[in-house]
C-alpha positions in Angstrom: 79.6 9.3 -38.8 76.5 6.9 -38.6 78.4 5.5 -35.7 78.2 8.3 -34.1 74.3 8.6 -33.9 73.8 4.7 -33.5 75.9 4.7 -30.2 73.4 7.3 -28.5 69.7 5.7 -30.1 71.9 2.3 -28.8 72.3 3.7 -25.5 68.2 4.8 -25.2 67.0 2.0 -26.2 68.9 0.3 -23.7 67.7 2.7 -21.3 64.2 2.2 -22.1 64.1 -1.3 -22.0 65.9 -2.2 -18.9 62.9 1.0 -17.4 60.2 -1.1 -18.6 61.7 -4.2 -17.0 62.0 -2.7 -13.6 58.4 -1.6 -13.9 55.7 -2.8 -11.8 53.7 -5.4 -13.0 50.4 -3.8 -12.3 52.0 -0.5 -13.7 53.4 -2.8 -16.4 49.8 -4.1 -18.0 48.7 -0.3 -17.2 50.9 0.5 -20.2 49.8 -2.1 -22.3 46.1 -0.4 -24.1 44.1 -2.7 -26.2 45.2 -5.8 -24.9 41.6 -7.0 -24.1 41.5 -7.2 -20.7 38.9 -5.6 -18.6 38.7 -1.6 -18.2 41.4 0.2 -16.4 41.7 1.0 -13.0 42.4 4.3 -11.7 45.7 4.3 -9.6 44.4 4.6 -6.5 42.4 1.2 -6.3 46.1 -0.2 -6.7 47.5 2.2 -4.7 48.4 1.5 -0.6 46.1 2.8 1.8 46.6 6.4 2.6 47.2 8.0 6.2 43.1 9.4 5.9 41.4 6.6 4.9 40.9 4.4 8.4 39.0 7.8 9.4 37.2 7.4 6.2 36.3 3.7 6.9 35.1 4.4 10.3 32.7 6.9 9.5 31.2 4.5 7.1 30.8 2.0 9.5 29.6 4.2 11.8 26.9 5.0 9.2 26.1 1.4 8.8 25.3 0.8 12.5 23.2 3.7 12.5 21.3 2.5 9.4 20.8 -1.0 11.4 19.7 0.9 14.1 17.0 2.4 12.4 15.8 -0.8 10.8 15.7 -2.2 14.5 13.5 1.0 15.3 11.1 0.9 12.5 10.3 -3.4 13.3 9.6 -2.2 16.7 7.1 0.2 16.0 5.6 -1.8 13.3 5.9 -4.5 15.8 4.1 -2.6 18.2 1.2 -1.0 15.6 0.2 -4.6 14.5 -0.1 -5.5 18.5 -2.3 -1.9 19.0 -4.1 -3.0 15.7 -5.4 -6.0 17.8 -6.4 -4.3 20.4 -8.4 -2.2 18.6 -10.4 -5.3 16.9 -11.1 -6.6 20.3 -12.7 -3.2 21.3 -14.8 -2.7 18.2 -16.2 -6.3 18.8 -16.8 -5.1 22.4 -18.5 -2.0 21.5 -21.7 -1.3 22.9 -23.8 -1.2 19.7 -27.1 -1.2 21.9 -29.7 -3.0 20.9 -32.1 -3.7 23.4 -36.1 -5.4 23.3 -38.7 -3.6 23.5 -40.1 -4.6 26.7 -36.4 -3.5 28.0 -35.7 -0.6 26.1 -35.2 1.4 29.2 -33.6 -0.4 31.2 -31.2 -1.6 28.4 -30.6 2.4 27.6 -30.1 2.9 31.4 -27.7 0.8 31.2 -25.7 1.2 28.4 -24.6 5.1 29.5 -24.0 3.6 32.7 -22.4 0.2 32.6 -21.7 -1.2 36.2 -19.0 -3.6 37.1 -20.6 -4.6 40.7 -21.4 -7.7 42.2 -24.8 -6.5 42.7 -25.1 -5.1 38.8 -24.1 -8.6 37.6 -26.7 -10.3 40.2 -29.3 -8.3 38.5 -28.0 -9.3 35.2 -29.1 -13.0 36.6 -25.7 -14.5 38.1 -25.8 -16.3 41.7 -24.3 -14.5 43.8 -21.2 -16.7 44.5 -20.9 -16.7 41.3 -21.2 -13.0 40.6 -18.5 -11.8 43.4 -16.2 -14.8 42.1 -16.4 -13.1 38.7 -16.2 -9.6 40.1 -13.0 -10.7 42.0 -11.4 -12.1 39.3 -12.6 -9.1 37.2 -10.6 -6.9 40.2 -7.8 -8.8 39.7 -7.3 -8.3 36.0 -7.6 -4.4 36.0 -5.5 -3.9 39.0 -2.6 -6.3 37.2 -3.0 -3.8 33.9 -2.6 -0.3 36.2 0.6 -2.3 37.8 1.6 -3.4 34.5 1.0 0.7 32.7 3.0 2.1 35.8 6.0 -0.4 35.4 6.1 0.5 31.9 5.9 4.1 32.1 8.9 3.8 34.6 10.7 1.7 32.7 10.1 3.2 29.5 8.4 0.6 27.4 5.3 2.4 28.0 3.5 1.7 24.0 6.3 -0.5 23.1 5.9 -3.7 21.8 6.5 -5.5 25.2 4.2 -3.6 26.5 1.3 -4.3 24.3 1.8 -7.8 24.3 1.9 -8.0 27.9 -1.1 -6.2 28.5 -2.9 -8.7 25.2 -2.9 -11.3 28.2 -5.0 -9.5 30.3 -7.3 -8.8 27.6 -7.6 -12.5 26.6 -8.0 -13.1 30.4 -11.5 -11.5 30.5 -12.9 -13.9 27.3 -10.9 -16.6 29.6 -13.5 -16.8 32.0 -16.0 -18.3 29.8 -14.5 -21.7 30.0 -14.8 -21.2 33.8 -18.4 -19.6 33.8 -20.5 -21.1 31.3 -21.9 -19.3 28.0 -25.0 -17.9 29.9 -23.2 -16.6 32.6 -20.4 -15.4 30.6 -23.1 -13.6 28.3 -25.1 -11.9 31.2 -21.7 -10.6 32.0 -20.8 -9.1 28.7 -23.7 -7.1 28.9 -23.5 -5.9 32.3 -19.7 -5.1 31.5 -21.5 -2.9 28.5 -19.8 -5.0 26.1 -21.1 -6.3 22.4 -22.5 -10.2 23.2 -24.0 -10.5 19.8 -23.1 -10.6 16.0 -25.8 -9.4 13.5 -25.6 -9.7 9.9 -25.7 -6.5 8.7 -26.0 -7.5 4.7 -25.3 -10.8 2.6 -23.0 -10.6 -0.7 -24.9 -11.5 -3.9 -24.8 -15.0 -5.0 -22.5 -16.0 -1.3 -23.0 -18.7 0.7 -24.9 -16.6 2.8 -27.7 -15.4 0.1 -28.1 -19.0 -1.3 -29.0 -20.8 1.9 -31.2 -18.4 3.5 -29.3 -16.2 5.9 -30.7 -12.5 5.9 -30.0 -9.0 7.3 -30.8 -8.7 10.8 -30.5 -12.0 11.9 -28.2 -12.4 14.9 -25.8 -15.0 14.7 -26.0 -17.1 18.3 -24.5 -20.6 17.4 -22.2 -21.7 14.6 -21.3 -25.2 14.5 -22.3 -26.1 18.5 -19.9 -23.1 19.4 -21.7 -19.6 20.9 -21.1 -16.7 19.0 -20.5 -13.2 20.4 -18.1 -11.3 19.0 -17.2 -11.5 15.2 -13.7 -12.8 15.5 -14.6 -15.9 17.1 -16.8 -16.4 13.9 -14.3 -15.4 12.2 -12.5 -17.8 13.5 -14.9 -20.8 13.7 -15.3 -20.2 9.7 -11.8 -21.8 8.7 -11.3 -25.0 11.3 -12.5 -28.0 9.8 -13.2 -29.3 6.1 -14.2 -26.4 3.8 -17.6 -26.9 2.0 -18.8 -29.5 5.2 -22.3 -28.3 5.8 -22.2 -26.9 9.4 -25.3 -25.8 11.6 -25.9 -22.0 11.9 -28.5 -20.8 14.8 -29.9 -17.2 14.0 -32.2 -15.4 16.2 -34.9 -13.9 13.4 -37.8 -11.9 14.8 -37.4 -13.3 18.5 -37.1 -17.1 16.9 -34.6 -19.4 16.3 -33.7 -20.9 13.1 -31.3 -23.5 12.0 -29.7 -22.9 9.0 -27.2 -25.6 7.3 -24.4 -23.6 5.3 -21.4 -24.8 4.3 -18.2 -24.2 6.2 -16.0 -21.3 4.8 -16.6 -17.9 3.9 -20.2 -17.0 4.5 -20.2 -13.9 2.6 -21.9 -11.5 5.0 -21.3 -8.0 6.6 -21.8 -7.7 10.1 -22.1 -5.8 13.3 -22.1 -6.1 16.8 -24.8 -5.5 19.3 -25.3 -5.5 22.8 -28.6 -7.0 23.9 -30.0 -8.1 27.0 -29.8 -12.2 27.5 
């Protein structure tokens, strides 16, 4: 009789064994729990790509391009806020803080609600005439190239992009340009008949700075710093960090209608300023 039950458990466990041979080897360590090896899978990251999923990948990449494309947005607008964020240094240096002398006081107010532009405004200002139509005409030149280059964006549509920002930076810089070809007195007696800021003033020195210690006080206006003009407060700014910190480095103020030389050394100067426009 016990031959009788051995011949089926016989027959299943042949059955079971030749099953497990014919298994898959992934399938095969599947079955195989507590054998150490790392965390099981779920079927379908060994299972064959399914008749949906190349719709599913496409989507995804289609959400990736749109991600890049965003990125690419948001570094041109930075791109183009940093470029507007110079501009707007460059026209609070230029504003018309007006601070005229007394014996001028109307004239200077006269002309700080009505700036002129004219060859004869800047032969008043004290320009020779050559000289002032010369800079008239190149003055001309640079705000008819910014009204060409404002319509060519706006029709183009890169009006206020970052292109067009640093294009128009050039004819910005162009103006300060012409002091190399007109002289510091000439380029100054411009600024102010442009209406334009053409002097820095200290508005307040920082306790125990550079500034405090050798003698530099409120309401002295900056003219020279190291040989160099001064007239707007970045190019102090930038004069401040060329050469060998701590050198000592001559500083001309204007203090009560006299100048003074001051020896501070180069670096920070520890002051607060602002800009002025005053008659040359």
């Amino acid at each position: 009789m016990l031959r009788y039950y051995l011949i089926p458990v016989a027959v299943l466990g042949i059955g079971i064994v030749l099953g497990y041979t014919l298994l898959p080897d992934h399938a095969r360590h599947r079955a195989m729990p507590g054998s150490g090896d790392s965390p099981l899978l779920p079927a379908a990251a060994y299972a064959p790509l399914q008749p949906g999923e190349p719709e599913t990948l496409a989507a995804l990449q289609e959400q990736l391009q749109q991600a890049r494309q965003a990125r690419e947005q948001l570094a041109e607008q930075l791109e183009a806020l940093r470029l507007r964020l110079e501009e707007l240094e460059i026209v609070r240096d230029n504003a018309a803080v007006i601070t005229v002398e007394t014996h001028d006081r109307e004239a200077g107010a006269k002309s700080a609600t009505t700036p002129e532009t004219s060859v004869r405004s800047l032969i008043d200002a004290g320009i020779p005439a050559a000289q002032a139509a010369w800079i008239q005409g190149q003055l001309d030149e640079i705000d008819l190239q910014q009204l060409y280059l404002r319509d060519r964006a706006a029709r183009e549509g890169w009006l206020d992009k970052p292109r067009y920002h640093r294009e128009r930076r050039q004819y910005l810089d162009a103006v300060t340009g012409l002091r190399d070809d007109i002289g510091d007195d000439a380029y100054d007696r411009m600024l102010y008949t442009l209406g334009r800021a053409n002097r820095v003033v200290i508005r307040d020195t920082m306790v125990n700075s550079p500034a405090e210690q050798y003698g530099l006080r409120p309401g002295d206006r900056i003219i020279e710093y190291d040989g160099r003009r001064i007239f707007t407060g970045n190019e102090l700014n930038t004069l401040v960090t060329q050469g060998d910190a701590g050198t000592m480095t001559l500083v001309r103020v204007q203090r009560d209608g006299e100048f003074n030389d001051l020896y501070l050394p180069r670096g920070p100067l520890g002051i607060r300023i602002s800009t002025a426009r005053v008659s040359p």
